[in-house]
TORSEVEX-765638 format. One record per residue: residue number from 1; residue in three letters; x, y, z of N, C-alpha, C in turn. Coordinates in steps of 0.001 Angstrom, whole numbers, plus 500000, padded with zeros to 6 digits. Layout:
residues N
 koldo margu     nu     nv     nw    cau    cav    caw     cu     cv     cw
   NUM   ALA      X      Y      Z      X      Y      Z      X      Y      Z
...
end
This chain:
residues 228
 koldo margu     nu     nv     nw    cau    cav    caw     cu     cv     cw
     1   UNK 975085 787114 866284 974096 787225 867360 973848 788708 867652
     2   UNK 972934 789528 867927 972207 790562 868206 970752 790517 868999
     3   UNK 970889 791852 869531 969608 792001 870543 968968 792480 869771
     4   UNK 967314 792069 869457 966426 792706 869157 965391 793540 870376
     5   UNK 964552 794666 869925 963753 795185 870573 962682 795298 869609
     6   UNK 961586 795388 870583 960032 795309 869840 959287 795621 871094
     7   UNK 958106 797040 870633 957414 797967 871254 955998 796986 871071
     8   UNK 955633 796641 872372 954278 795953 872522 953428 796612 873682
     9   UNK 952096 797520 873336 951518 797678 873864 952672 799124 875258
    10   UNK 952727 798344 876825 953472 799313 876957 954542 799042 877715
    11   UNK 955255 797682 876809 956458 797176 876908 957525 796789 876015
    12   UNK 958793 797252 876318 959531 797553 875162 960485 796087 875307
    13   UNK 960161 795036 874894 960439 793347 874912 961937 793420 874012
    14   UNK 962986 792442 874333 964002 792423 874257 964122 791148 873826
    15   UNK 964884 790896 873273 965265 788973 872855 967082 789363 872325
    16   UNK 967128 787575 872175 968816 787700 871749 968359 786890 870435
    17   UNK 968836 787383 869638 968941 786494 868319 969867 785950 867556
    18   UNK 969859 785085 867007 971438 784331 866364 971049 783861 864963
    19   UNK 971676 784481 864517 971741 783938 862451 972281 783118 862172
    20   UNK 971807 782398 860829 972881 781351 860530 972275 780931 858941
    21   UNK 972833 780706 858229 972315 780057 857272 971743 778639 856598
    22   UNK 970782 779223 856049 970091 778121 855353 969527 778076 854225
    23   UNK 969813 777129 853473 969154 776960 852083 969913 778422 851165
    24   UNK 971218 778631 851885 971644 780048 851135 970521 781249 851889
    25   UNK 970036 781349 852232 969397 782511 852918 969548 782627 854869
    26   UNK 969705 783569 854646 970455 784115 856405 969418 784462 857099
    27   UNK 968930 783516 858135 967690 783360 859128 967975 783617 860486
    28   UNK 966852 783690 861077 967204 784547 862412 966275 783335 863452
    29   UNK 967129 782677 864629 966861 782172 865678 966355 782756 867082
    30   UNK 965380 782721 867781 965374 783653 868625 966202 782149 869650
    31   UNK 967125 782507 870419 967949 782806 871583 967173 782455 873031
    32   UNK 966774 783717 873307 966052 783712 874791 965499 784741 874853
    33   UNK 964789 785401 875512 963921 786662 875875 964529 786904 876896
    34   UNK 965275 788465 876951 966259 788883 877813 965440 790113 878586
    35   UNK 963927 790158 878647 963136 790854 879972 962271 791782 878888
    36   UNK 961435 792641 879459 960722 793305 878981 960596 794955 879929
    37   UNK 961132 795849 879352 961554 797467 880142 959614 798361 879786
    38   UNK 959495 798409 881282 957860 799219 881175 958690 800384 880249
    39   UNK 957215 800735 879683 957326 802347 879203 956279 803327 879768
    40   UNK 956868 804783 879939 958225 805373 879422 959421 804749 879933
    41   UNK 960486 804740 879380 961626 804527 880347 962261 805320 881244
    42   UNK 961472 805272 882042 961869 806062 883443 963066 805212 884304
    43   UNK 963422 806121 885007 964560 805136 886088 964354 804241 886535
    44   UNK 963145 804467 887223 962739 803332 887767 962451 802232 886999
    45   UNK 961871 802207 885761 961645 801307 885217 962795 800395 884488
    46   UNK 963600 801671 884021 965259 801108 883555 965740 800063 884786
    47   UNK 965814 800708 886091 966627 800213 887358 965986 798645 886809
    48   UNK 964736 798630 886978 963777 797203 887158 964227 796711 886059
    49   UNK 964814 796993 885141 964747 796239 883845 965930 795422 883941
    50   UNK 966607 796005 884443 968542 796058 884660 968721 795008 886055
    51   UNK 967678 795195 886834 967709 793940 887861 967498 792833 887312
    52   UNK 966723 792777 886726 966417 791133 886365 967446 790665 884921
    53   UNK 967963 791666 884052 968573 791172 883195 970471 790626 883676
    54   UNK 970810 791068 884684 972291 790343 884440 971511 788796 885052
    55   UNK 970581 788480 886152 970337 786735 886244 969974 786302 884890
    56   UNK 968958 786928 883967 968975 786580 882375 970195 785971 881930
    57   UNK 971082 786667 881864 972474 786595 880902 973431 785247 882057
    58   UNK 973265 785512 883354 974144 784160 884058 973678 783275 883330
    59   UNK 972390 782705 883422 971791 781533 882839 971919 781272 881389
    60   UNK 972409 781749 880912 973205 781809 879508 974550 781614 879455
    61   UNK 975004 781530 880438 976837 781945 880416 977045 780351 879828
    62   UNK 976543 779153 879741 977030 778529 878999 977265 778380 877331
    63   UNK 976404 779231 876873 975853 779487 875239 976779 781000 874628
    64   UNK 977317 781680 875823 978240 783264 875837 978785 783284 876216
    65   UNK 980118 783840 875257 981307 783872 875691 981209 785124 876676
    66   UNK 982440 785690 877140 982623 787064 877929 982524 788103 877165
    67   UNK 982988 787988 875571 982964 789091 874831 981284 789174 874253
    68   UNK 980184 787813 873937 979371 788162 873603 978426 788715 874385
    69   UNK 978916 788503 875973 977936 789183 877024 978200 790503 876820
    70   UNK 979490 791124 876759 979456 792479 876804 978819 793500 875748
    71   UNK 979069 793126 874155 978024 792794 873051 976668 793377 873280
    72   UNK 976375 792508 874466 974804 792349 874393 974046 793398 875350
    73   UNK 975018 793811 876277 975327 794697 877166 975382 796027 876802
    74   UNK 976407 796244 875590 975695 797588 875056 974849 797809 874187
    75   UNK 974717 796498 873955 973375 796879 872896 971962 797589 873530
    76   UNK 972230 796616 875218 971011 797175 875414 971386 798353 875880
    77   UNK 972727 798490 876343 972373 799845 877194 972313 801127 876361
    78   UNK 972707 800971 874835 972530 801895 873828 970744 802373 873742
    79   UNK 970156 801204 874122 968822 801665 874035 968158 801558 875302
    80   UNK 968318 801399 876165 967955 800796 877284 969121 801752 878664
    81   UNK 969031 802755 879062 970292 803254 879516 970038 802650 881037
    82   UNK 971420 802323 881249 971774 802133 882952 971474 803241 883564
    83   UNK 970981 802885 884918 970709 804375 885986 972059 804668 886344
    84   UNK 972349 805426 886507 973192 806475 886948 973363 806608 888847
    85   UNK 974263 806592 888656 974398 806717 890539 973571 807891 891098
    86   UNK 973156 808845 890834 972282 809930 890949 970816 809314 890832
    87   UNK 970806 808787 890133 969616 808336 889712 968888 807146 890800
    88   UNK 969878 806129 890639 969614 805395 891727 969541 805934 893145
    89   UNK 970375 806993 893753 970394 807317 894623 968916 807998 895184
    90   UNK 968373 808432 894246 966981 809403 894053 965521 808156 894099
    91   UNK 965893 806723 893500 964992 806369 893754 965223 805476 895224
    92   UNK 965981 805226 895729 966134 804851 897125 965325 805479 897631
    93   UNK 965814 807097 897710 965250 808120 898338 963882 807436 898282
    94   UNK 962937 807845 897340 962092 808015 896707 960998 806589 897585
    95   UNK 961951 805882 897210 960914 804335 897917 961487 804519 899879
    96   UNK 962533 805036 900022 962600 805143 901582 961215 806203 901989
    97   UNK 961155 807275 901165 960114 807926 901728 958599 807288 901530
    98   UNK 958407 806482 900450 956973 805958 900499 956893 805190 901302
    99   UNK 958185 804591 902061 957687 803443 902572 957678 804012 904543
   100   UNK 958250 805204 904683 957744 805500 905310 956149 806687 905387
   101   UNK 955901 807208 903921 954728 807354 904746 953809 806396 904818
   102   UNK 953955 805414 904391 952773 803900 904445 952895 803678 906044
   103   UNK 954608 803506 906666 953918 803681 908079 953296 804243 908969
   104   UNK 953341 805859 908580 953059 806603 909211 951199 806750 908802
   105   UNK 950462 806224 907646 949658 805553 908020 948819 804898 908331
   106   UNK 949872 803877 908596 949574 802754 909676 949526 802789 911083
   107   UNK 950251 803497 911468 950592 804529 913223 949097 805326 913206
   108   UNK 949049 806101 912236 947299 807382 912505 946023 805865 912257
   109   UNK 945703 804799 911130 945254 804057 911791 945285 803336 912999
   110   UNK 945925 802822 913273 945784 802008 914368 945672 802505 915732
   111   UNK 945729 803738 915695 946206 805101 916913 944704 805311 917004
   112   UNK 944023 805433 915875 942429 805767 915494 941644 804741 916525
   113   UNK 942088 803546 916114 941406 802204 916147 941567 802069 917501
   114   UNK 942763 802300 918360 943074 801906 919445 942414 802979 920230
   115   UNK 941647 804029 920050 941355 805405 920980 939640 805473 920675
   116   UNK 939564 804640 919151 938288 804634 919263 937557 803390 919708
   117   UNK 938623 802228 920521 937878 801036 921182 938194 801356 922617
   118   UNK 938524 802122 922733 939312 802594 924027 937504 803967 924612
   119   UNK 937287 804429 923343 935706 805308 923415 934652 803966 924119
   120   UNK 935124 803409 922859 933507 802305 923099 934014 801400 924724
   121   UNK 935234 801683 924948 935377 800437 926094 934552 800623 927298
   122   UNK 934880 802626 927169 934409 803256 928387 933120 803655 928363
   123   UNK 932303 804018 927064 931433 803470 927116 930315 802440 926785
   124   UNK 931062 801405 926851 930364 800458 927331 930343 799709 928789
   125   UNK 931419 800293 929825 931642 800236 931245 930470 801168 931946
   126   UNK 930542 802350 931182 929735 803336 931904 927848 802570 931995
   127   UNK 927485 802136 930392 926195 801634 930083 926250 800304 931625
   128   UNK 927196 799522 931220 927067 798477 931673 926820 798663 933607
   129   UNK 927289 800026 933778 927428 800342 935464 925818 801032 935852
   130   UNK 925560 801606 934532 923913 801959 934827 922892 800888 934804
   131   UNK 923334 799900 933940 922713 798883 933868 922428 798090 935478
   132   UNK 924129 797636 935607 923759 796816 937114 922879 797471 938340
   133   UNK 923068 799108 937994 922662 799848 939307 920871 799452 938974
   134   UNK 920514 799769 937529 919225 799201 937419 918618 797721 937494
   135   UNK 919523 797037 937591 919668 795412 938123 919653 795416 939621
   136   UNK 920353 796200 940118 919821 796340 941857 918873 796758 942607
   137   UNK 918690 798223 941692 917314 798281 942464 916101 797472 941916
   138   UNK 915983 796729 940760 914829 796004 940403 914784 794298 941389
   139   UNK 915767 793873 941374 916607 793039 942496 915435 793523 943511
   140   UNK 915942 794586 944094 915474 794888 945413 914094 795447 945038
   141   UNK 913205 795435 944168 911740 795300 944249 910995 794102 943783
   142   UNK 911840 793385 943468 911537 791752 943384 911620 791172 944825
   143   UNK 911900 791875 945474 912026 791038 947060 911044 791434 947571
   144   UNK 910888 792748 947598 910032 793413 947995 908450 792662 947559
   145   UNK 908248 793065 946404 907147 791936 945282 906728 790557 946178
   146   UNK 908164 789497 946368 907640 788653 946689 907406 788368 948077
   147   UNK 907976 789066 948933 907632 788674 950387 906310 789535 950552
   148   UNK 905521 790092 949702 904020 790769 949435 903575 789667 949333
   149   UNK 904261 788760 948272 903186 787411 948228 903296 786395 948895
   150   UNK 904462 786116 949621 904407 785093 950536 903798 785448 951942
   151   UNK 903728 786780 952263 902942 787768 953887 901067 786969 952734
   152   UNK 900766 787661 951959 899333 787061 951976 898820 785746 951209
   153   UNK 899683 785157 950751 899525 783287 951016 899284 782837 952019
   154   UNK 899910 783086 953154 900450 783239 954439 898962 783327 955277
   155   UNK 897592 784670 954576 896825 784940 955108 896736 786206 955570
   156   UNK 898536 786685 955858 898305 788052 956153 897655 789153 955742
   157   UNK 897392 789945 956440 896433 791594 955660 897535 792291 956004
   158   UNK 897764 792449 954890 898234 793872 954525 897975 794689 953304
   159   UNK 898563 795923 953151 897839 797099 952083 898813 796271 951383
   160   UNK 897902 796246 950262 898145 795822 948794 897260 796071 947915
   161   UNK 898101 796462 946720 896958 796891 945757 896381 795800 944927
   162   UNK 895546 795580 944124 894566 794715 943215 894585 794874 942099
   163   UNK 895221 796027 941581 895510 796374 939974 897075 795652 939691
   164   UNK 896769 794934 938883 898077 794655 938595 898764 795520 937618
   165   UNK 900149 795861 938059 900946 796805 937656 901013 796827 936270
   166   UNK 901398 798456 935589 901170 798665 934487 902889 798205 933757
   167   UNK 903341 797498 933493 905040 797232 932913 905474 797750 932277
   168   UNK 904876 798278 931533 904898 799282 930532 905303 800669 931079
   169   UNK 904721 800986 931977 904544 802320 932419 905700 802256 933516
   170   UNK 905713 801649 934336 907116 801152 935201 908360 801115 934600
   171   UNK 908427 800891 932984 909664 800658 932651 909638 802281 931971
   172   UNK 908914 803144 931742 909523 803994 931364 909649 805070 932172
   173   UNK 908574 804939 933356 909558 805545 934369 910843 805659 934911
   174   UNK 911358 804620 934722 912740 804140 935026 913580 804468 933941
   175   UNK 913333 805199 932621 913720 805774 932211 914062 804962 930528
   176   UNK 913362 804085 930306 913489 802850 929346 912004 803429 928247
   177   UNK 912640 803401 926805 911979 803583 925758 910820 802517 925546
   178   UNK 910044 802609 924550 909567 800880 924117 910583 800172 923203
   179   UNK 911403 800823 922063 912629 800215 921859 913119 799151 922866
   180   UNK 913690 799928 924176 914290 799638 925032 913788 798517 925629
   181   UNK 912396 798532 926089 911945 796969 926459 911768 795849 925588
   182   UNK 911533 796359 924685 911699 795130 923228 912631 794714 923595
   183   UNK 914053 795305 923521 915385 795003 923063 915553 793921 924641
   184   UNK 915258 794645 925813 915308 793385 927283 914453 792322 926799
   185   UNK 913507 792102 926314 912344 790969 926321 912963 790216 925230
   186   UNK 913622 790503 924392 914464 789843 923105 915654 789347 924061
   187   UNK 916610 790121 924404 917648 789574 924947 917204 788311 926113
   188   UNK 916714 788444 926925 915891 787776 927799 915899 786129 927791
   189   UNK 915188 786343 925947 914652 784701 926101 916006 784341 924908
   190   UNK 916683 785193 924750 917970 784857 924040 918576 783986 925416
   191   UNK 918858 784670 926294 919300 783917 927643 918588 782602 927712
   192   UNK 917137 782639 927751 916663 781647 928382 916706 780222 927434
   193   UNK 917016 780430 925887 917579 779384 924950 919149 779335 924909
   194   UNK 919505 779658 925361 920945 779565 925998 921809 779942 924942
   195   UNK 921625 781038 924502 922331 781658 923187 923052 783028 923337
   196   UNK 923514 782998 924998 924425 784205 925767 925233 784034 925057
   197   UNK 926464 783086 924709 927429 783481 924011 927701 784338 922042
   198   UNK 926898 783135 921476 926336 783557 920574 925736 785261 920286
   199   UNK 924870 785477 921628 924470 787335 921717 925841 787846 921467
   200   UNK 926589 787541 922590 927873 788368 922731 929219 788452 922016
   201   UNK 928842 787441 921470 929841 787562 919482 929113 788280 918606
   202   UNK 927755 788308 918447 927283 789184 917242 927201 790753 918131
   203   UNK 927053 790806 919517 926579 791994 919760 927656 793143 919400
   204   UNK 927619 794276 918799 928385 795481 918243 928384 796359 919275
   205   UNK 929254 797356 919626 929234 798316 920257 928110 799479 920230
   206   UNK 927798 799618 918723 926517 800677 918128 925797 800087 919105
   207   UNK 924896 800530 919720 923530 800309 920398 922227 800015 919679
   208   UNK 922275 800696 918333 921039 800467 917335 921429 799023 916650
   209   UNK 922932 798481 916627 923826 797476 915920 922953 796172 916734
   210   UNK 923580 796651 918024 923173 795646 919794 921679 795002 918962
   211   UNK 920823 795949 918968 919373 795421 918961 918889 794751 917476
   212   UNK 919515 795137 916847 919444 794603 915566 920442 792758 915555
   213   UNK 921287 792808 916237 922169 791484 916274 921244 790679 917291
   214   UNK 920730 791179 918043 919943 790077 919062 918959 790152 918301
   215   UNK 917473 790360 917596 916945 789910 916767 917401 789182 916088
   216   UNK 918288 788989 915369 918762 788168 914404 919104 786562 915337
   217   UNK 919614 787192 916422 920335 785774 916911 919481 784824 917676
   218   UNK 917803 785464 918056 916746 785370 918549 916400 784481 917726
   219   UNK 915873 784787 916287 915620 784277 915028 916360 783025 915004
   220   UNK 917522 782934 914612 918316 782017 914407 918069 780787 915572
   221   UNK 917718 781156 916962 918371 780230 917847 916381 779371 917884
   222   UNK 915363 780213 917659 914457 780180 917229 913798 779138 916387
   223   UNK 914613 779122 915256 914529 778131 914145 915235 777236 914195
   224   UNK 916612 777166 915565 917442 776013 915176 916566 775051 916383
   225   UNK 915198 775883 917191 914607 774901 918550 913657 774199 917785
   226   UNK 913082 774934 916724 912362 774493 916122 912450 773263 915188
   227   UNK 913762 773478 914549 914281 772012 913974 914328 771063 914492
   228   UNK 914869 770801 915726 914765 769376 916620 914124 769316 917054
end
C-alpha cells in the first residue's frame, strides 16, 4: 500500500493505493482519496490539508493497521509538510487580525448608517415642523375663506373680492415651487384613494426620491380603481 500524488490544475490530489496481483502482473487499487492540498503549498493551505486528513484516515482505521497509518503519514508529510508551531502560531495571528478588521468594518458601517438616519431623522422633523406650521396658517385661512362665505350666503355685505384667487401664485408666495404643488396635488388624492400607508412605505428620505415614489404609487393605486 502507498500514497499516491497527482498535480491537477491547482490541486495537488492524494489517494491511498494497494497492489496485489493478478494474472502474474502487479496492479494498483485505488483505496480512498485522502484530500486534495491547494497550491502553492503555503501554510495555510498545508494547515487545511492536515485538518481534514487525520478524520480521512479515522474512517479507515478499520482497513489500517497503526503501523500502516503511520506509513501513510510520512508519506505525506515527506511531500506535504506539517505546519510547524511557528507557523501555526502566525496563521492564528493572521486570521485573529482579519477577523478583526472585518469588525472594525462593520462598527465604521453601521456608525455611518446610524448618524446618517439619525441626519435624515432630523431632517425630516425639521421639514415635517415647517410643514405643520404651513398646515396652520393655511388652516387658519380656510376659516377665514369660509366664514367669507357663510357672512354672504347669509346676505351680508361685506368687502370681498370677485376675482377668484390666483393658486398658483398663492402657493409660491408661500414659498412652494411648481414641483412643489404637483408633488401636494399628487400626494393629496393619494390620501383621498386611501393609499397613506402604501405613500409611506415607498416614500424615501431623498425629497426628489419622495416625489418620484408618490407618482408611482398614484399610478398604481390609479389602475388598481380602475380595475374594479
Amino acid at each position: 500500500m502507498f500514497v499516491r500524488f497527482r498535480t491537477k490544475g491547482q490541486r495537488l490530489q492524494v489517494s491511498l493505493i494497494a497492489t496485489h496481483r493478478s494474472d502474474g502482473r502487479v496492479r494498483n487499487e485505488h483505496v480512498a482519496g485522502l484530500g486534495a492540498a491547494l497550491l502553492p503549498l503555503s501554510a495555510a493551505n498545508r494547515a487545511a490539508f492536515w485538518q481534514q486528513l487525520h478524520p480521512r484516515l479515522a474512517r479507515l482505521g478499520n482497513r489500517l493497521s497503526g503501523d500502516d497509518q503511520a506509513k501513510i503519514l510520512a508519506a505525506v508529510h515527506a511531500r506535504i509538510t506539517m505546519v510547524t508551531g511557528d507557523e501555526l502560531r502566525a496563521l492564528q495571528i493572521a486570521a485573529a487580525a482579519a477577523d478583526a478588521r472585518f469588525w472594525e468594518m462593520m462598527e465604521a458601517s453601521n456608525a455611518e448608517l446610524r448618524d446618517g438616519n439619525r441626519e435624515v431623522a432630523a431632517t425630516a422633523e425639521k421639514r415635517a415642523n415647517v410643514a405643520g406650521q404651513a398646515a396652520e396658517a393655511a388652516a387658519a385661512r380656510v376659516a377665514i375663506a369660509k366664514d367669507r362665505v357663510k357672512r354672504l350666503e347669509a346676505g351680508e355685505a361685506i368687502a370681498s373680492s370677485i376675482v377668484e384667487p390666483d393658486l398658483r401664485k398663492l402657493a409660491h408666495q408661500a414659498g412652494m415651487t411648481d414641483s412643489d404643488i404637483r408633488h401636494s396635488v399628487i400626494v393629496h388624492e393619494i390620501y383621498q384613494l386611501g393609499g397613506e400607508q402604501e405613500y409611506l412605505d415607498a416614500t424615501a428620505p431623498s425629497r426628489r426620491r419622495e416625489k418620484t415614489a408618490a407618482r408611482k404609487v398614484l399610478r398604481r393605486l390609479m389602475v388598481r380603481q380602475a380595475a374594479q
